[in-house]
N, C-alpha and C positions, 0 to 999 in steps of 0.2 A: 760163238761163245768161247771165252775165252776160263780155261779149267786155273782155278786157286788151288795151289798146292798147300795144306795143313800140317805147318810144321808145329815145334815147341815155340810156344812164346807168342804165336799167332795173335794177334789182334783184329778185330772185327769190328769198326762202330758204325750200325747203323740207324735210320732217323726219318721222320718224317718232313713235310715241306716248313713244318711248323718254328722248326728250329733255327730253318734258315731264314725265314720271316721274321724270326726275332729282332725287335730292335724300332721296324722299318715304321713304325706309328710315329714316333720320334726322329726320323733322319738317321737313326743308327743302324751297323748290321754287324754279325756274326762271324768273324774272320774262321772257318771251321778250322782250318788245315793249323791257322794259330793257334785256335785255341786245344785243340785234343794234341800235337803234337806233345806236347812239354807232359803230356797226362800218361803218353804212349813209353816213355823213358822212363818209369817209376815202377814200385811196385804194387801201386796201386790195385784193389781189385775193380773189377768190372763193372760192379756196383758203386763204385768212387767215383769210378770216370764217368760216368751216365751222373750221376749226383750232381757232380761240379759241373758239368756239361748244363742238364735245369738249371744247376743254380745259376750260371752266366743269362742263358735264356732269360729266366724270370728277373735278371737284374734289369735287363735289358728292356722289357717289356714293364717295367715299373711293376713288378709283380702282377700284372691284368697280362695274363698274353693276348694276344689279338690270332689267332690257332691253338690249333690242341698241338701238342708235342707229345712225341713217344722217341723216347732212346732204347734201344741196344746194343750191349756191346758184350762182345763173346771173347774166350779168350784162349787160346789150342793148347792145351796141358799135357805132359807126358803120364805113361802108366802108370799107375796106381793100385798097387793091392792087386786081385783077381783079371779075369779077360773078359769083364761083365762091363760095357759100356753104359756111362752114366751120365745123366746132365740133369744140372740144379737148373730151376726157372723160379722165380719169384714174381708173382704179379699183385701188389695190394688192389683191391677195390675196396671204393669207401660209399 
């Protein structure tokens, strides 16, 4: 196992098989490494990049996906305020 070191600025996307399926009902597929790199240079937050990331999917999939899709993407922030470690999670269910 190889240890990830956590710096500032860290990026993390990670995803299920679903996203890399996308596309393939049609002949098409998901270039990942194209599509998040240009997402990873911005300042996007992490909720963008998961956004645009579905939205290609579901473009791709004719808005039907053919798998479930889950994204996350995390992002390593420096200190803030106190020495109380914090982390936001947002999960809608509908």
């Amino acid at each position: 196992i190889k240890e990830l070191e956590l710096v500032r600025g860290l990026i993390i996307v990670s995803f299920t098989d679903g996203l890399v399926h996308a596309g393939v009902r049609d002949g098409k597929s998901l270039d990942l490494v194209k599509s998040v790199t240009p997402f990873l240079r911005t300042k996007m937050s992490p909720q963008e990049i998961a956004n645009k990331l579905m939205d290609k999917a579901l473009e791709l999939d004719q808005g039907r996906p053919v798998d479930d899709i889950s994204i996350a993407v995390l992002r390593v922030t420096g200190k803030e305020g106190d020495d109380v470690r914090r982390m936001n999670l947002r999960l809608p269910i509908t």
